[in-house]
C-alpha positions in Angstrom: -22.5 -1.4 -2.6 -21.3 -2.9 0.9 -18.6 -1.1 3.0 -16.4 -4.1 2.6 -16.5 -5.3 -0.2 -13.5 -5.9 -2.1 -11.8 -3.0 -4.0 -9.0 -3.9 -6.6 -5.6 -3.1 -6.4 -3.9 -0.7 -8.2 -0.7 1.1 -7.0 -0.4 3.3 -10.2 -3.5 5.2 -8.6 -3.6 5.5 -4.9 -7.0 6.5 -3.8 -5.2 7.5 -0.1 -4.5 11.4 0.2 -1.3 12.4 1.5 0.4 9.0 -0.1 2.4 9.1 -3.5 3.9 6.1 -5.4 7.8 6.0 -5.5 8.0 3.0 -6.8 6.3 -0.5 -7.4 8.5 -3.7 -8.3 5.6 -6.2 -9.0 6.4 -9.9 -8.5 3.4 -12.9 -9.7 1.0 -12.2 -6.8 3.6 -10.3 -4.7 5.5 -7.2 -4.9 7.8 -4.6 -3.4 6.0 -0.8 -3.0 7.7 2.6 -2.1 5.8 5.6 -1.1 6.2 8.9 0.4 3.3 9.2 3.0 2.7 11.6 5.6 2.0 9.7 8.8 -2.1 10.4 8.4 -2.0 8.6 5.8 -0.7 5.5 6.9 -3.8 4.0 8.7 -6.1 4.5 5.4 -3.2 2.8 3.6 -3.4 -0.4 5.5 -7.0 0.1 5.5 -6.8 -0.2 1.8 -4.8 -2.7 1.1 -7.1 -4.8 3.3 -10.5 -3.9 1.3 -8.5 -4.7 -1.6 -7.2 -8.4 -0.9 -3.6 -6.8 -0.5 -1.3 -8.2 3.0 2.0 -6.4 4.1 4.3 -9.4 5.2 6.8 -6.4 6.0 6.8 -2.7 5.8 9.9 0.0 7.0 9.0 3.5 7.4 11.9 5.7 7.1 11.9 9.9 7.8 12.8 11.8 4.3 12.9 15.9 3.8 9.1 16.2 3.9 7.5 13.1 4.6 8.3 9.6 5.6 9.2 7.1 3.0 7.2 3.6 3.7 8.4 0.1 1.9 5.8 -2.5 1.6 6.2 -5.8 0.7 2.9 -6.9 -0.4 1.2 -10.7 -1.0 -2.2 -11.0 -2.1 -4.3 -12.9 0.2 -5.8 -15.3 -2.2 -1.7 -16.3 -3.2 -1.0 -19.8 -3.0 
């Protein structure tokens, strides 16, 4: 299998450690995602939402008790 090929997208099951779903608001081929990252994690993230065909037209990272609380708003790049 080929380093870049495309993975899909599933926000129920992160495969990045150090990231947990808050929330995930989907909407057609867009959508609105929470999580509570440590800052580690939020290279891999990007990384995969890339492999997976996922852009983030806007993301806010926030600080929280123990980790940092990052909003995505995601398009899929094949959306019309």
């Amino acid at each position: 299998m080929e380093e870049d090929a495309t993975q899909v997208f599933t926000p129920i099951d992160l495969p990045i450690a150090g990231a947990t779903l808050i929330a995930w608001r989907p909407g057609g081929s867009a959508g609105e995602m929470q999580l509570a990252v440590d800052w580690q994690a939020v290279p891999a993230l990007f990384s995969w939402l890339a492999r997976c065909g996922m852009r983030a037209t806007a993301f806010s990272l926030q600080p929280e008790k123990q980790a940092l609380r990052l909003t995505l708003h995601l398009e899929a790049e094949d959306a019309p």
